[in-house]
N, C-alpha and C positions, 0 to 999 in steps of 0.2 A: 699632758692633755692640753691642746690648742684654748685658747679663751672660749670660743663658740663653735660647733659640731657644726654639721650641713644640720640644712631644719628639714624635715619630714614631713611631707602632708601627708593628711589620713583623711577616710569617709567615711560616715556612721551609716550603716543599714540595721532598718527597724526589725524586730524581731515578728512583726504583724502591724501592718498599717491600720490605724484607727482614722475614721471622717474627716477628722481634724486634723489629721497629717498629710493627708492624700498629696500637698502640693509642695512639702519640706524636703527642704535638702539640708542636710546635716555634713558640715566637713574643720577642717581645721589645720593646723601643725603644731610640730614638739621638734624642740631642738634641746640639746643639753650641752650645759655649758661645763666651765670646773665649778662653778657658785648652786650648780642645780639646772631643773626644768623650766624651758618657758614652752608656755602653753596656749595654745589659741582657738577659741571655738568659735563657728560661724554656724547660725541659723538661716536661711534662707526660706521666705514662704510669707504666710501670714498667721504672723505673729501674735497678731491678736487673737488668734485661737486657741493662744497657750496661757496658762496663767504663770507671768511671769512679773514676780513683786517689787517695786522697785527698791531698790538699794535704801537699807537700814544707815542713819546717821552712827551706828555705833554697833558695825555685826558682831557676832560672836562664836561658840563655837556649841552646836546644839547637835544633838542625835536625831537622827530617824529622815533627813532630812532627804533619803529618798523616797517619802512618801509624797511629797512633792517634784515640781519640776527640780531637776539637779544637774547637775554637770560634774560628770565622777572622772576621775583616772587609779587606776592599780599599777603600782611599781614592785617588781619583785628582785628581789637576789639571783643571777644568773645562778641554775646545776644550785636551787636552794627552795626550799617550800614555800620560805618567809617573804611576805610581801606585804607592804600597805594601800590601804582604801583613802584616798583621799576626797570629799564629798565639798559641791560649794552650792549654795544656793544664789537666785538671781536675788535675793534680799542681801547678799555680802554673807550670811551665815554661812559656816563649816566646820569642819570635821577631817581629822586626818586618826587612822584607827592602825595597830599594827596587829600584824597575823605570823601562829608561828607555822599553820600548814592552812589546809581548805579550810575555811573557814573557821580555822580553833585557833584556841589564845585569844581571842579579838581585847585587846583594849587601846585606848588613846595613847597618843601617840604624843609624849610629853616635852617632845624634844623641839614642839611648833608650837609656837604660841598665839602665833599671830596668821594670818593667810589672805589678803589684801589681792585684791581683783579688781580692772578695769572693765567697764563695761558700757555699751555704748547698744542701744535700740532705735531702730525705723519701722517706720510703717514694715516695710517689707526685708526686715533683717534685725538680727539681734548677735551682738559677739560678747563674748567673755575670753580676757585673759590675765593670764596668771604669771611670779614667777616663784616658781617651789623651791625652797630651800633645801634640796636634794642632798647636797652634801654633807648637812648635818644628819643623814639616817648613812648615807651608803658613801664609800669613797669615791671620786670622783673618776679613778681606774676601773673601778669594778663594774664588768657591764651586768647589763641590769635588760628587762622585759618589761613593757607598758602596755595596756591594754586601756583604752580610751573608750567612755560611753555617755550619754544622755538618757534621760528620763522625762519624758516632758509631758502635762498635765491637761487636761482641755478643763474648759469653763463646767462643764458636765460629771467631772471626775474621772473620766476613764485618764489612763496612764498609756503611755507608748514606750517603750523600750528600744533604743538604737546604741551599738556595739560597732567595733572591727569586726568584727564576725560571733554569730553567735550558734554557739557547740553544744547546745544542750537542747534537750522536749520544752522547756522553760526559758524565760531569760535567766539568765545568772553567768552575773560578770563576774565573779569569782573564780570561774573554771580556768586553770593555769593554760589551758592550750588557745585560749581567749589573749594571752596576751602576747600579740603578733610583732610589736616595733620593738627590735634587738639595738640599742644604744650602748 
């Protein structure tokens, strides 16, 4: 496998526009290399509509952390059930969860200890990126399915939901045919 893949751009479309979205664009790229994924989100819009906390001196790794604004991706095993949720908050907080089908098995994913993100906000832009240590879950041969989403929070508490695409009455990024980028 070369050092670095071509990189991939993607675009999040919300599952239902809420007030506080009306003017976001959501997009980004994934590239994978032999060492894992880099990853890159871009917000577009005004940001300050969103609650977005700034970065903890010391994140860690906390559950439920899509009850806030998040920035999630799903890696799965090609022709394989098993896949991981990986969760980051704009505070540095995260979460990486492993799955042995839809949604069953869930536990942590022990093999990350750590998940360190760069992140930079404007008035009218916010990016988060990452780079996942992919190779300690999946071999660096083994293609693999991503499925890329956001969660983002308004001052108000409503939530908004943005995906690759979203396959279900619901959001829920869990749904394997949700994960559209073939690496």
């Amino acid at each position: 496998m070369e050092d670095l893949k071509k990189t991939t751009p993607f675009v999040l479309h919300p599952f239902q526009e809420q007030d506080f979205t009306s003017d976001f664009q959501l997009s980004g790229t994934l590239a994978r290399s032999a060492r894992g994924l880099q990853l890159a989100y871009e917000l577009r819009g005004s940001v300050d509509e969103v609650l977005l906390p700034p970065a903890e001196a010391a994140p860690c790794r906390r559950d439920e952390l899509w009850q806030a604004s998040c920035f999630e991706f799903f890696v799965g095993d090609s022709g394989s059930p098993h896949y991981w949720e990986v969760n980051l908050a704009p505070s540095g907080d995260w979460n990486v969860y492993a799955f042995s089908g839809y949604r069953q098995g869930m536990q942590e994913e022990g093999s990350i200890i750590a998940l360190p993100c760069n992140q930079q906000r404007q008035p009218t832009s916010y990016q988060l990126a990452l780079d996942f240590p992919l190779a300690r879950l999946i071999a660096p041969d083994q293609p693999i399915e991503v499925a890329v989403s956001v969660i983002l929070q308004g001052h108000n508490g409503e939530r908004a939901f943005y995906a690759l695409t979203h396959c279900g009455p619901q959001p829920d990024f869990h749904l394997r045919e949700s994960f559209l980028l073939r690496l």
